[in-house]
DOVONU-250621 format. One record per residue (C-alpha): x negated, y, z; residue in three letters. Coordinates in Angstrom, 2 decimals. Layout:
BEGIN
[[X; Y; Z]; ala]
...
//
This chain:
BEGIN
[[-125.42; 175.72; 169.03]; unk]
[[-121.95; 177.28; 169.01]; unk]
[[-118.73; 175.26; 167.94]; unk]
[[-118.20; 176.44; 164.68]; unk]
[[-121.80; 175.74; 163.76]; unk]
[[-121.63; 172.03; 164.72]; unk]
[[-118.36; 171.61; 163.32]; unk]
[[-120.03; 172.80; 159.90]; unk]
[[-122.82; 170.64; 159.96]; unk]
[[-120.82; 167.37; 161.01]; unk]
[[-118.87; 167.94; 157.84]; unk]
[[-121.62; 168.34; 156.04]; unk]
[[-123.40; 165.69; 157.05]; unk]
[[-120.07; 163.78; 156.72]; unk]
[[-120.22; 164.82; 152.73]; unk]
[[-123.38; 163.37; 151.75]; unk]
[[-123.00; 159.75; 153.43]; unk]
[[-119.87; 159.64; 151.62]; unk]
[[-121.43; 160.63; 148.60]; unk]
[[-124.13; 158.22; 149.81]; unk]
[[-121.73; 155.80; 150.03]; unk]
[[-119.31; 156.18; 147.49]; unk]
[[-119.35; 153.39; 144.62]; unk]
[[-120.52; 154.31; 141.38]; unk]
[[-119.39; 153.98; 138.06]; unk]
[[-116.53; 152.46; 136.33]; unk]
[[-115.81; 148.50; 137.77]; unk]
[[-115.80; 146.24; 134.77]; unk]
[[-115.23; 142.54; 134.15]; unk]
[[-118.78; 141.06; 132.57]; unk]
[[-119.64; 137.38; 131.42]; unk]
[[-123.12; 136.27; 131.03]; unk]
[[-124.72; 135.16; 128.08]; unk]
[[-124.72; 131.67; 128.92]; unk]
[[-126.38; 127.97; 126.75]; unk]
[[-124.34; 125.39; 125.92]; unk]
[[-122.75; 122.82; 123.20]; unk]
[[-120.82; 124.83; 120.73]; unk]
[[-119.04; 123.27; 117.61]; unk]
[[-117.99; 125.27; 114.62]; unk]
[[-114.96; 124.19; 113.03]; unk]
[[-112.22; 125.21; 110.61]; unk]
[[-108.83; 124.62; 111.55]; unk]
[[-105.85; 123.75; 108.37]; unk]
[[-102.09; 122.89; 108.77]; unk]
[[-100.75; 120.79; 105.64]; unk]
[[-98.84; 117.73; 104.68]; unk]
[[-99.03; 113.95; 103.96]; unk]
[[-99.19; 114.12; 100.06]; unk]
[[-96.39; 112.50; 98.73]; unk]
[[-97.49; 110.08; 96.16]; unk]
[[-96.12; 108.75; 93.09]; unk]
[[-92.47; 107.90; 93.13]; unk]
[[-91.35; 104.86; 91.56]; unk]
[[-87.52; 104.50; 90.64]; unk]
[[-86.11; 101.25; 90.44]; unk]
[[-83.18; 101.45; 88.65]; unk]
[[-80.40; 99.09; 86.88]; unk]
[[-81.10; 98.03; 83.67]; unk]
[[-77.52; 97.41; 82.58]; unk]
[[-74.33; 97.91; 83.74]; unk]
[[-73.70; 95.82; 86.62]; unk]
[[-72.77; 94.93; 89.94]; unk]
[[-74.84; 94.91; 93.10]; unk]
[[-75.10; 91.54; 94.70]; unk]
[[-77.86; 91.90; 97.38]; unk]
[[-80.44; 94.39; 98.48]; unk]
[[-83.30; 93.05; 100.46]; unk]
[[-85.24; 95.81; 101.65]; unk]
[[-84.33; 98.99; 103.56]; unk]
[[-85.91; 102.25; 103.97]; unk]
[[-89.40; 102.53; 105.06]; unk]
[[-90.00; 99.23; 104.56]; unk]
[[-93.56; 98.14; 102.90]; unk]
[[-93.26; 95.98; 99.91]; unk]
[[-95.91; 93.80; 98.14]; unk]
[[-96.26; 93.76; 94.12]; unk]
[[-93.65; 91.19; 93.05]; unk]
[[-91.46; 91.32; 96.14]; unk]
[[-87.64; 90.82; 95.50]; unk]
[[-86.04; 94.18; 96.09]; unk]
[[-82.12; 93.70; 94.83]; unk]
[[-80.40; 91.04; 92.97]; unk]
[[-77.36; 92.11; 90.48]; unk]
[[-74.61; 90.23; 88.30]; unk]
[[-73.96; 91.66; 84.64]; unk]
[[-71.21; 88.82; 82.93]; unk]
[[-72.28; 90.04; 79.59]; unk]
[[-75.87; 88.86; 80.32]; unk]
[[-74.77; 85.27; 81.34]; unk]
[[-72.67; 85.22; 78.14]; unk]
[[-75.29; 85.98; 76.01]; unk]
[[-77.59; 83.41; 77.24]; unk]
[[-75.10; 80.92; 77.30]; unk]
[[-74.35; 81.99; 73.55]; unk]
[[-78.07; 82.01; 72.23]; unk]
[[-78.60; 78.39; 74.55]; unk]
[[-75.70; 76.98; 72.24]; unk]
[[-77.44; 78.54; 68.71]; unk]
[[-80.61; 77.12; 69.86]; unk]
[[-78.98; 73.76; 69.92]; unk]
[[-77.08; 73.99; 66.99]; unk]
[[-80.77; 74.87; 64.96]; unk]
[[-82.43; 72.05; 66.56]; unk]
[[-80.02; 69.67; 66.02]; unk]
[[-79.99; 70.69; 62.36]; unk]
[[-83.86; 70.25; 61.78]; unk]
[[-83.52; 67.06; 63.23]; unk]
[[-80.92; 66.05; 61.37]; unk]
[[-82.99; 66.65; 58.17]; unk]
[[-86.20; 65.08; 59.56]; unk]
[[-84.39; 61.95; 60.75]; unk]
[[-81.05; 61.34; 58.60]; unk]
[[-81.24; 64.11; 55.80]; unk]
[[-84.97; 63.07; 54.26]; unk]
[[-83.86; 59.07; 53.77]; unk]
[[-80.49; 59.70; 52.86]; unk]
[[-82.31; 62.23; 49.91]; unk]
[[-84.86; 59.78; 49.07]; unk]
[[-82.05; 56.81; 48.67]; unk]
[[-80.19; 59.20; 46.62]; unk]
[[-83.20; 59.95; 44.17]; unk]
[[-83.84; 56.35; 44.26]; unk]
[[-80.03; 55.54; 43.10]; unk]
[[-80.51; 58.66; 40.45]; unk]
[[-83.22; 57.26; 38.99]; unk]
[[-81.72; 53.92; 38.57]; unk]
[[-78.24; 55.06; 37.11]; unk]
[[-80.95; 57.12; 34.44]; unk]
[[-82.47; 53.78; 33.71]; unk]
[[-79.02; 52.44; 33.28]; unk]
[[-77.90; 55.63; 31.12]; unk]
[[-81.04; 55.61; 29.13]; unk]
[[-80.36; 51.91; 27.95]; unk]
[[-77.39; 52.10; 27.06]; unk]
[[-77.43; 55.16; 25.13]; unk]
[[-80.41; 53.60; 23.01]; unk]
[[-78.31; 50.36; 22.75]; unk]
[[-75.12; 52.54; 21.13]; unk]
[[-77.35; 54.74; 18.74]; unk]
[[-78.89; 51.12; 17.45]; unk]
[[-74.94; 49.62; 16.99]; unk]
[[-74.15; 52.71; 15.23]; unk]
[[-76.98; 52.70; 13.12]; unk]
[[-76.13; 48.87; 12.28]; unk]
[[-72.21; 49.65; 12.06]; unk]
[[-70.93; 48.18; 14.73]; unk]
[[-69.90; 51.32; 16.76]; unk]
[[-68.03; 54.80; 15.89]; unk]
[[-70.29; 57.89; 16.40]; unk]
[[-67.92; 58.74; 19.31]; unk]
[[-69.41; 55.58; 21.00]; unk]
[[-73.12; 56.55; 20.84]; unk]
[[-72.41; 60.61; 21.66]; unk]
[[-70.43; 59.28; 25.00]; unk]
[[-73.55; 57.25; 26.17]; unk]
[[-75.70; 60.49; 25.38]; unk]
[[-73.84; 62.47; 27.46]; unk]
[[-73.83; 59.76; 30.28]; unk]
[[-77.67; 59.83; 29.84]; unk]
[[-77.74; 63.68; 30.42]; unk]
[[-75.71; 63.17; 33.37]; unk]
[[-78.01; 60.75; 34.91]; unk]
[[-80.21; 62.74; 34.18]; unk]
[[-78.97; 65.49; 35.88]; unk]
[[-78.01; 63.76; 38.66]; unk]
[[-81.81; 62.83; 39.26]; unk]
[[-82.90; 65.96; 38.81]; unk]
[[-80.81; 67.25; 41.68]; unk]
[[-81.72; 64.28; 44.08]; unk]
[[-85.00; 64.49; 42.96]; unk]
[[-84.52; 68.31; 44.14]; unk]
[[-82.78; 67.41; 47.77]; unk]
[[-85.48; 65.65; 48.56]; unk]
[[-88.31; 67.99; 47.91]; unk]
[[-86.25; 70.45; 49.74]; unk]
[[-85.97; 68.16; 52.89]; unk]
[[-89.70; 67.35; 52.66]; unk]
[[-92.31; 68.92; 55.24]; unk]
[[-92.64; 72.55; 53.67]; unk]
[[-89.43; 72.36; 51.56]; unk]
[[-87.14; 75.15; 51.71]; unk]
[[-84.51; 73.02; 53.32]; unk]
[[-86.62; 72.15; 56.39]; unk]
[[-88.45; 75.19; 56.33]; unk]
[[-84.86; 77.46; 56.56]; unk]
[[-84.14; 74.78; 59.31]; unk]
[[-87.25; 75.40; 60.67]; unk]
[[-86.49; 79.59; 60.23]; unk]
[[-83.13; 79.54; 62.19]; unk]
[[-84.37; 77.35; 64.78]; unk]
[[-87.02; 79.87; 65.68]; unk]
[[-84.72; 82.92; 65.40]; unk]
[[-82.45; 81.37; 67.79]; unk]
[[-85.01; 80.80; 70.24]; unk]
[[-86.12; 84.29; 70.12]; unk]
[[-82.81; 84.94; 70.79]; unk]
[[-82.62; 82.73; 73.97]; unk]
[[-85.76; 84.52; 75.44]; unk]
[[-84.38; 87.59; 74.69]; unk]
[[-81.01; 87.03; 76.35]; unk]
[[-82.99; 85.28; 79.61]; unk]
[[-85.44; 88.28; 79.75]; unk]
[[-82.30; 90.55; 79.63]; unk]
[[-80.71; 88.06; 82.54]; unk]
[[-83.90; 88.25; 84.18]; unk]
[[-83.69; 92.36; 84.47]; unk]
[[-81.01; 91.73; 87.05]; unk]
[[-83.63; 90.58; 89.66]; unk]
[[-85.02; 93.61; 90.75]; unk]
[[-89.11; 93.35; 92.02]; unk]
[[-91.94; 95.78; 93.40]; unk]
[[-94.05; 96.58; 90.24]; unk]
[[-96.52; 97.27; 93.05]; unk]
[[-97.33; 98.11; 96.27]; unk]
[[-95.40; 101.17; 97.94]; unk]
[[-93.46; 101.73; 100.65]; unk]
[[-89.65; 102.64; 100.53]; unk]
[[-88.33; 105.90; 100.57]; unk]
[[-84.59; 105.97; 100.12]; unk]
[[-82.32; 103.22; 99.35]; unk]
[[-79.01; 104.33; 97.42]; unk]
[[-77.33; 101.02; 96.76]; unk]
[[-75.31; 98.62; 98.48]; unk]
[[-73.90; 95.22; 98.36]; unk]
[[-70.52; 95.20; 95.94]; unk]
[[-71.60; 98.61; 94.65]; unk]
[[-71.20; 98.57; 90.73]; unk]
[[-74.05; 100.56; 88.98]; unk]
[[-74.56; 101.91; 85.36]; unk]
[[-77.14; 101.30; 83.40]; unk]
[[-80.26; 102.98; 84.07]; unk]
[[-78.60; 104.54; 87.81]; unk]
[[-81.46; 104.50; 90.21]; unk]
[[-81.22; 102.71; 93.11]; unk]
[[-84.02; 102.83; 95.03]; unk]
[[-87.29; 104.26; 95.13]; unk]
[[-90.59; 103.22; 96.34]; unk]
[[-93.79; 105.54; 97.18]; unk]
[[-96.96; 103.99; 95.61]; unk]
[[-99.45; 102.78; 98.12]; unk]
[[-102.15; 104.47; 96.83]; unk]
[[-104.90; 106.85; 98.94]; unk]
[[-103.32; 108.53; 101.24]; unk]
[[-104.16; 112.27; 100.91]; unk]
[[-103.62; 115.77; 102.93]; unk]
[[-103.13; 119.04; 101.06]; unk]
[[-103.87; 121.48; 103.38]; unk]
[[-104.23; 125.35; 102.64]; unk]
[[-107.10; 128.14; 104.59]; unk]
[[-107.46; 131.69; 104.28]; unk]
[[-110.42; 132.66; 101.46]; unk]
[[-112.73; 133.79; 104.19]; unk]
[[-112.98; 130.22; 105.57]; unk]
[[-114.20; 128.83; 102.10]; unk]
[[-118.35; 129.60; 102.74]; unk]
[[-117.79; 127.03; 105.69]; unk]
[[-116.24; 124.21; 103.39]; unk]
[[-117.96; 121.47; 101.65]; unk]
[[-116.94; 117.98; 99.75]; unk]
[[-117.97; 115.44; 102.15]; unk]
[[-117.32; 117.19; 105.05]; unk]
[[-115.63; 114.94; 108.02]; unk]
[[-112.22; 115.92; 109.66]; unk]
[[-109.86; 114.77; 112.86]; unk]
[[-106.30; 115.06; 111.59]; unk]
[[-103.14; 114.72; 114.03]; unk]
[[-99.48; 114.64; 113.42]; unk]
[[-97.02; 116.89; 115.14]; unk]
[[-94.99; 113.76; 115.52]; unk]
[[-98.07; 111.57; 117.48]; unk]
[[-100.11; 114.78; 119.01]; unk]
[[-101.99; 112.25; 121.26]; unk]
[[-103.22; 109.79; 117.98]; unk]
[[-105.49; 111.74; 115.91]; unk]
[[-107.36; 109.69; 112.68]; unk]
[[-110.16; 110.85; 110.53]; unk]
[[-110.10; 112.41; 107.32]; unk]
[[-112.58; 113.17; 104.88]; unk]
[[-112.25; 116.67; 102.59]; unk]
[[-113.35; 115.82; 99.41]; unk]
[[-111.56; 118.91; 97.17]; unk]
[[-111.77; 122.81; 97.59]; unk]
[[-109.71; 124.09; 94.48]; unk]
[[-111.07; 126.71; 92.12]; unk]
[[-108.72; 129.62; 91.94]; unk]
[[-107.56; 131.79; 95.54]; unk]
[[-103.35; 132.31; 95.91]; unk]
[[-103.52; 135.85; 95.40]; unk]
[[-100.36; 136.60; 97.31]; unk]
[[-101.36; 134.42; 100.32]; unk]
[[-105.17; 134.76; 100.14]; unk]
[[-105.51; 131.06; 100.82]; unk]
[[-107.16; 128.05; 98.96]; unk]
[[-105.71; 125.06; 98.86]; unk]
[[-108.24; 121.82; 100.08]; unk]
[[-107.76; 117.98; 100.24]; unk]
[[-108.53; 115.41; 102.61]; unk]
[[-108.78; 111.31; 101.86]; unk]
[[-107.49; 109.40; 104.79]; unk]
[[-109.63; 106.33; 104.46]; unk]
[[-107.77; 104.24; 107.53]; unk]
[[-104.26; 105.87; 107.67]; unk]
[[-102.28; 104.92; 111.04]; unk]
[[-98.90; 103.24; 110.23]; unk]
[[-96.92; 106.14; 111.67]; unk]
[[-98.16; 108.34; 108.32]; unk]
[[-95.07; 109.52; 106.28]; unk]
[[-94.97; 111.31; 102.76]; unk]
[[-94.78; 115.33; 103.49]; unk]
[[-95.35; 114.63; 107.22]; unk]
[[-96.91; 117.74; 108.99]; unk]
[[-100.76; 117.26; 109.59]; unk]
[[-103.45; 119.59; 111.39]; unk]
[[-106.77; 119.21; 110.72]; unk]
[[-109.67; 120.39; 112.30]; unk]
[[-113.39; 120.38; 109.70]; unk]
[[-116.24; 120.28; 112.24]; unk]
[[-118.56; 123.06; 109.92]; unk]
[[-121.75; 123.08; 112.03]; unk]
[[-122.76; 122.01; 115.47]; unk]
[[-125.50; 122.49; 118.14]; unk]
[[-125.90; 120.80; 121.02]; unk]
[[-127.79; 123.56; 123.09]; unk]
[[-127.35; 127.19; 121.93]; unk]
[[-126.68; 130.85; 123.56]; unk]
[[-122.79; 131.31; 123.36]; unk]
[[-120.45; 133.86; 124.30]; unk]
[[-116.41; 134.22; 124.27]; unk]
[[-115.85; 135.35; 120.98]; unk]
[[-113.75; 138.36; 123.17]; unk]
[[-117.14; 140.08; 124.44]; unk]
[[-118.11; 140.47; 120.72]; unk]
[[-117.35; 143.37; 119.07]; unk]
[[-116.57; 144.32; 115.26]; unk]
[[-117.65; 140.42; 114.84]; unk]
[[-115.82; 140.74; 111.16]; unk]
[[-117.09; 144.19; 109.91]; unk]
[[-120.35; 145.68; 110.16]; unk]
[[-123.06; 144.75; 112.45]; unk]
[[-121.72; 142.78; 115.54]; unk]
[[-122.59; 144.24; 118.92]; unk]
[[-122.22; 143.74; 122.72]; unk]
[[-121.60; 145.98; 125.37]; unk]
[[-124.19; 145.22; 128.43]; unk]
[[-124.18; 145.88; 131.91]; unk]
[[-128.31; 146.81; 132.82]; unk]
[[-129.15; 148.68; 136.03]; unk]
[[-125.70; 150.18; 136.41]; unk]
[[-124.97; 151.65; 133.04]; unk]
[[-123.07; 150.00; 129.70]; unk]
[[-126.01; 149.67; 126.74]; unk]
[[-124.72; 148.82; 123.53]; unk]
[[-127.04; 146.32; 121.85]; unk]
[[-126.86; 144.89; 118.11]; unk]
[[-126.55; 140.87; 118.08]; unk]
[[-126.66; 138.34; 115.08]; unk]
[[-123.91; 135.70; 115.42]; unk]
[[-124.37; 132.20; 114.36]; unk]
[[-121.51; 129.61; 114.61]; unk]
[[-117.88; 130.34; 115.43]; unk]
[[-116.17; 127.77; 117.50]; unk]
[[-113.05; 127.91; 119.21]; unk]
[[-113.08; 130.91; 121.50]; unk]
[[-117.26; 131.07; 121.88]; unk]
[[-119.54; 132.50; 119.28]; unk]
[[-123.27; 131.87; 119.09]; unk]
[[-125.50; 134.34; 119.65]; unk]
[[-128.74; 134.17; 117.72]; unk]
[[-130.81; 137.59; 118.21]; unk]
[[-129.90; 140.45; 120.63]; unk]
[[-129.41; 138.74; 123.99]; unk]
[[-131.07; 136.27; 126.51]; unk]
[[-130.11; 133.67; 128.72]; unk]
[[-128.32; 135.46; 131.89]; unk]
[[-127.21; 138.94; 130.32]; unk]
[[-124.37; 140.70; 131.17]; unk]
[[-121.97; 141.08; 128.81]; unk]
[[-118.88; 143.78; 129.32]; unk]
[[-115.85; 142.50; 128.05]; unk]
[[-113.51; 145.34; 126.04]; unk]
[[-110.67; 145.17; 128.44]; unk]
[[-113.10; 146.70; 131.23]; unk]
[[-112.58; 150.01; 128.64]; unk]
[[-116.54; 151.18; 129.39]; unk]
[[-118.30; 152.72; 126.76]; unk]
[[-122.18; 153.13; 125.47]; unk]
[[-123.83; 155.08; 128.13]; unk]
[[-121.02; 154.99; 130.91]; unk]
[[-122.19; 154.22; 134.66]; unk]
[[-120.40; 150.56; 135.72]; unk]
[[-121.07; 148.09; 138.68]; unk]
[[-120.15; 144.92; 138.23]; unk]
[[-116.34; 143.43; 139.45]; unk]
[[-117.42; 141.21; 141.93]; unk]
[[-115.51; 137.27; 140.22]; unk]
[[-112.14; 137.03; 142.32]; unk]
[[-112.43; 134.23; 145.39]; unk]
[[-110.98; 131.17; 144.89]; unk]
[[-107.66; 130.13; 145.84]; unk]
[[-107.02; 126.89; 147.99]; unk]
[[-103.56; 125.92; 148.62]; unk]
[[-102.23; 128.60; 146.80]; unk]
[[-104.19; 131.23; 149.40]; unk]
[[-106.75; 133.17; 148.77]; unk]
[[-109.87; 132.61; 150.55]; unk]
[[-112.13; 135.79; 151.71]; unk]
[[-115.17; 136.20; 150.28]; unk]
[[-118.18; 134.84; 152.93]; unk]
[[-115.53; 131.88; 153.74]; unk]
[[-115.82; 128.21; 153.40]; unk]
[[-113.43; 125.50; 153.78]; unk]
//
């Protein structure tokens, strides 16, 4: 054979064992459909509700003597919070304490000294009528007989009218000074309205001790020691200690997921590493049109201490779960939001697109329901093959030890 004809056939021989041996297809990156545990959950941001705010304030004008609690301390229903000093309130009780005196000693005055001095009196009345009476019949008979002037007997009638008179009034004092006379019972009157006073005047006094009307915690403190405060100046406030609560807001698409009941872990950006359960027990009726959100709440049935009104929460709504299922990263899926979901396959060298139903949605891996088996290959979208395109497989990169690379075929 001459040169030129072997040089020929060497090249051509050389062409087909490369084309022999040439790799096929596009190299892609491809994760198998693979089972295990997958949760589904729906992830919220929100806050600590803040609850309702009680403002303790000063009754009257006054002056601050003491405050006993500081801010974010917990307080108990009745606990002393602030003591203040009003003179005007210790005048008045001392004033009303001195009335109520006076209107006892008064009514006791009638019941023990007023009642028999009256009676003696009456007694006396009557006695000088007698008297009178006699005397004036004695001078109209000596008239009558001509022993006296007229002028005689119309003197003792007019003493007789006196005396009588005069027991008509004592007669009078006494009844007034008797159980349910109008003496004793005006007595009686004043000594009550001066007691109401008193209480009054103490309950006012009492104002300036300033208590928890229930439990709370506080939230700011805006008084001090020697500070002088108007009337009706708030200074401090308390949160009530009722449920604590987490309003929390999730796009619309989330809300099919949602249910009353549901449980939740909840964590604080201020204690990442001391999450607490939560329970959602309201989904509200109406979507924020601008935001295309919904607002939800949570109960916190055992809140940690750390929990502070409008303190940052995440919470995480575990929707479904399965402990064995066919899952895939949520990246090999395609179009998993609109239209039919699908994955791209590698089989026998070439990318097959195959329609799958999704189930749950956790974080990262979806659940794949109909479509795929146990084992398949599925292309993820970065590998940019398409339906019908010839692939092989990327073979997975080798491990690294000791920040080397080790060759594939080689142990350690």
């Amino acid at each position: 054979m001459k040169p030129r004809s072997l040089i020929v056939a060497a090249l051509a021989i050389g062409g087909v064992a490369a084309v022999l041996l040439w790799p096929k297809g596009r190299e892609v990156d491809v994760v198998a459909v693979a089972r295990a545990p997958l949760a589904q959950s729906v992830v919220a941001t929100g806050r600590i509700a803040t609850p309702a705010r009680i403002a303790i304030g000063s009754p009257l004008a006054a002056t601050v003597l003491e405050v006993t609690v500081r801010e974010g301390d917990v307080v108990k229903p009745g606990q002393l919070l602030a003591r203040l000093r009003a003179d005007d309130a210790a005048a008045l009780v001392a004033q009303a304490a001195a009335a109520q005196a006076e209107a006892e000693a008064r009514l006791v005055q009638i019941e023990k000294v007023g009642q028999p001095v009256a009676a003696q009196q009456l007694a006396q009345a009557e006695a000088n009528l007698k008297v009178a009476a006699a005397e004036a019949e004695r001078a109209r008979q000596l008239v009558a007989q001509g022993f006296y002037a007229q002028s005689k007997a119309d003197d003792a009638a007019r003493n007789q009218a006196n005396a009588v008179a005069a027991a008509s009034a004592a007669r009078a004092q006494l009844a007034a000074q008797q159980p349910g006379g109008t003496e004793r019972e005006a007595a009686r009157a004043r000594l009550e309205q001066a007691r109401a006073q008193l209480a009054n005047a103490r309950a006012r006094a009492a104002l300036l001790t300033l208590s928890a009307p229930s439990a709370g915690t506080v939230l700011t403190r805006k008084a001090e020691p020697g500070d002088v405060a108007s009337a009706g100046k708030v200074l401090l406030e308390l949160a009530d200690a009722g449920e604590t609560r987490i309003h929390a807001t999730v796009d619309e698409k989330n809300l099919r997921l949602l249910k009353p009941g549901q449980m939740a872990r909840a964590v604080a950006d201020a204690w990442p590493g001391q999450p607490f359960d939560a329970e959602l027990y309201y989904l509200a009726p109406a979507v924020d049109p601008l935001r295309g959100t919904v607002e939800i709440r949570f109960r916190v049935p055992r809140p940690p201490a750390f929990l502070r009104p409008d303190m940052t929460i995440s919470v995480e709504t575990v929707t479904g779960r399965k402990d064995s299922t066919l899952v895939l990263p949520t990246e090999a899926v395609r179009e998993p939001d609109g239209g039919k979901p699908w994955v791209l396959v590698a089989n026998g060298g070439t990318a097959q697109r195959r329609e799958v139903r999704v189930g749950l949605a956790g974080v990262g891996k979806v659940e794949i329901v109909e479509g795929l088996a146990e084992g398949d290959q599925a292309i993820l979208p970065a590998s940019g093959a398409l339906d019908g395109d010839k692939v092989r497989v990327r073979p997975p990169k080798a491990p690294r030890v000791g920040g080397l690379q080790v060759p594939q075929g080689m142990t350690k």
